[in-house]
C-alpha positions in Angstrom: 30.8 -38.0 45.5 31.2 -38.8 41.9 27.1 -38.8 41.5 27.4 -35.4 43.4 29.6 -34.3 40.2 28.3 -36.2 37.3 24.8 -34.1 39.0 26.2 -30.7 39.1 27.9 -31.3 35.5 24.6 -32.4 34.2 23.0 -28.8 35.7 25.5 -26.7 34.4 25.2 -28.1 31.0 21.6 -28.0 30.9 22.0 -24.1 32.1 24.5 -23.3 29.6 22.3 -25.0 27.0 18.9 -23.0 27.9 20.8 -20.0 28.4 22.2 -20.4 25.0 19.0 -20.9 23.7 17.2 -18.0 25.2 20.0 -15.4 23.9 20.2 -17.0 20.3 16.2 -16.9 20.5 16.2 -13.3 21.9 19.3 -12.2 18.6 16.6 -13.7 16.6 14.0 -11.6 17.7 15.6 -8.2 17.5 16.0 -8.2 13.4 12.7 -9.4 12.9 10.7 -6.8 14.9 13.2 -4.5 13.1 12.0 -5.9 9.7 8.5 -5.8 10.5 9.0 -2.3 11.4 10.2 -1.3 8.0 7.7 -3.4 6.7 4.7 -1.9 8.4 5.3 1.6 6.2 4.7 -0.4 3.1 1.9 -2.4 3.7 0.1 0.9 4.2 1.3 2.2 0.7 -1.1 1.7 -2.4 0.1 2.7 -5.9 -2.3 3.8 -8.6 -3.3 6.9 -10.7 -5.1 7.3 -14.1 -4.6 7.0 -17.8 -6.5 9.1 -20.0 -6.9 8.4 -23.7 -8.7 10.8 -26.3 -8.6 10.6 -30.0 -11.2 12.5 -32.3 -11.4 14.4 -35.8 -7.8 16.1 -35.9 -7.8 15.3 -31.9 -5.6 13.8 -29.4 -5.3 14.0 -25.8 -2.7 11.4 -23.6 -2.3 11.4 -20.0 -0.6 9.6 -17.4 -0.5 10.3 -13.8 0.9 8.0 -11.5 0.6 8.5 -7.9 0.8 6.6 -4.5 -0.6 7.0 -0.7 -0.3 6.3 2.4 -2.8 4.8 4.4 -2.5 6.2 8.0 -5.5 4.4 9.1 -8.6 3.6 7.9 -9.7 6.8 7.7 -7.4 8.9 6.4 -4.6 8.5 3.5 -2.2 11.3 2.2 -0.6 10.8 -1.1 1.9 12.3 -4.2 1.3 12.4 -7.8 2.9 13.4 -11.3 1.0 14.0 -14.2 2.2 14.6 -18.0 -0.6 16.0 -20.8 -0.1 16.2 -24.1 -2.7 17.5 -26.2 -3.1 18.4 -30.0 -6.0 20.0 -32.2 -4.8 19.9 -36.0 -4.6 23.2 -37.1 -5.1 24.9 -33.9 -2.8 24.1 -30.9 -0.8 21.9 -28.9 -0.2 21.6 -25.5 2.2 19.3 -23.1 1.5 19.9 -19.3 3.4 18.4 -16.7 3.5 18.8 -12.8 3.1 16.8 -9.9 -0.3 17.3 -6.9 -0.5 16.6 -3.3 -3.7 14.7 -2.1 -5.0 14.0 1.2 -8.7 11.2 1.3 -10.8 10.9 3.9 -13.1 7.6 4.5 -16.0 8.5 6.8 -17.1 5.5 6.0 -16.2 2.5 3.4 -18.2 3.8 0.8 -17.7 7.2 0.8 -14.4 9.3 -0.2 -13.7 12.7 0.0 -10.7 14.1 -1.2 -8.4 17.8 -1.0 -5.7 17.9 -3.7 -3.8 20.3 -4.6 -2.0 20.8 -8.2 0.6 22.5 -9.8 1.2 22.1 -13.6 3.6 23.6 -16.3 1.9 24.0 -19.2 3.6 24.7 -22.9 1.0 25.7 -25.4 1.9 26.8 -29.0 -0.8 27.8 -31.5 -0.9 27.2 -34.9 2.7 25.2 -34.5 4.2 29.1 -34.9 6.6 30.1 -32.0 5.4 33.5 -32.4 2.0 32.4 -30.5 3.6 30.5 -27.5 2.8 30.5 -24.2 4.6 29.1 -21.1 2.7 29.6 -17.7 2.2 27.7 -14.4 -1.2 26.9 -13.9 -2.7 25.6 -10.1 -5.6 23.9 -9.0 -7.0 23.6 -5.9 -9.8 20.3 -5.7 -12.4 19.6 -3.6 -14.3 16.0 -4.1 -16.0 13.4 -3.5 -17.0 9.9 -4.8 -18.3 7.0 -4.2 -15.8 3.6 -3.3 -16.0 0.1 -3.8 -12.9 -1.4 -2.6 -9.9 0.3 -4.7 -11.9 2.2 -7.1 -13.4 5.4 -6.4 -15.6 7.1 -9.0 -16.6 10.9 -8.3 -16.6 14.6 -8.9 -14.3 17.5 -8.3 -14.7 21.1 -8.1 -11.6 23.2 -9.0 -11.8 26.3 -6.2 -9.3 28.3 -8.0 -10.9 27.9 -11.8 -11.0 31.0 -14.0 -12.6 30.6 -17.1 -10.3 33.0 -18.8 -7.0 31.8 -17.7 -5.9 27.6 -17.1 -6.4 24.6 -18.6 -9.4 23.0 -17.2 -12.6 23.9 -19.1 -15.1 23.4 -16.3 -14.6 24.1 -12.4 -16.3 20.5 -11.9 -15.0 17.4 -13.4 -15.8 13.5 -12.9 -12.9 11.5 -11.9 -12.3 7.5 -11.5 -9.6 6.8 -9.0 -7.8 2.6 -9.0 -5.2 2.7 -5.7 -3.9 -1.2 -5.6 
């Protein structure tokens, strides 16, 4: 009789141990499927932008536009941007532009992008440095392009659909562009 208990003591401990196991196993699992599911949205999110530098005769031009997407699969990645300007010709005008786009890229395949962005900038332009001459408008562009890619660099050309020669800031409907997204 007492191997008959020392047995059925020896079962219920070894169930109370694996079912101890198997809930502290199953509490562990719970928060890291959680984490991995807040982690999955940044694995798919790439940072990047551009930097533009331009210094001449009486010239400067600075820009910095900073941006990030979201891959939502291979194919397709939708993004924001902001983007601050500030351009001077000595004598003549300065400008400071600043807005923020919306940007959708399509991968039909790896090396080929093509890209829908849409942009909406403030621009402050004074002539001469006189107040008098000022002007204060909203200027938006709607871009169509495409590029070629080589892992996270894309280099390419734009075309503006809503250019007007006589009224914005761009001074071509088409313009070449080199996009870094790490």
């Amino acid at each position: 009789m007492k191997n008959n208990q020392l047995q059925l003591i020896y079962k219920f401990a070894v169930l109370i141990f694996f079912f101890g196991f198997s809930l502290t196993t199953f509490a562990q699992e719970v928060p890291s499927s959680e984490t991995q599911k807040k982690s999955d949205f940044w694995d798919n999110v790439q940072f990047g932008g551009g930097l533009g530098l331009g210094f001449g005769s009486g010239y400067s031009n600075i820009t910095v536009a900073p941006s990030a997407i979201y891959n939502v699969n291979k194919y397709f990645s939708a993004g924001l941007g902001v983007q601050y300007s500030y351009l001077k010709q000595k004598n003549f005008y300065s400008s400071s532009m600043y807005g923020a786009s919306v940007i959708g890229l399509i991968n039909p395949i790896d090396e080929i992008q093509l890209s829908v962005e849409l942009e909406q900038l403030r621009v402050n332009l004074d002539f001469d440095g006189t107040s008098n001459n000022s002007q204060d408008f909203w200027n938006t562009g709607l871009f169509f392009g495409a590029g070629y890619r080589a892992e996270n660099v894309t280099i390419g050309a734009r075309y503006n659909l809503l250019f007007d020669k006589d009224k914005g800031v761009y001074g071509d409907a088409l313009m070449p562009f080199v996009r870094f997204y790490f």
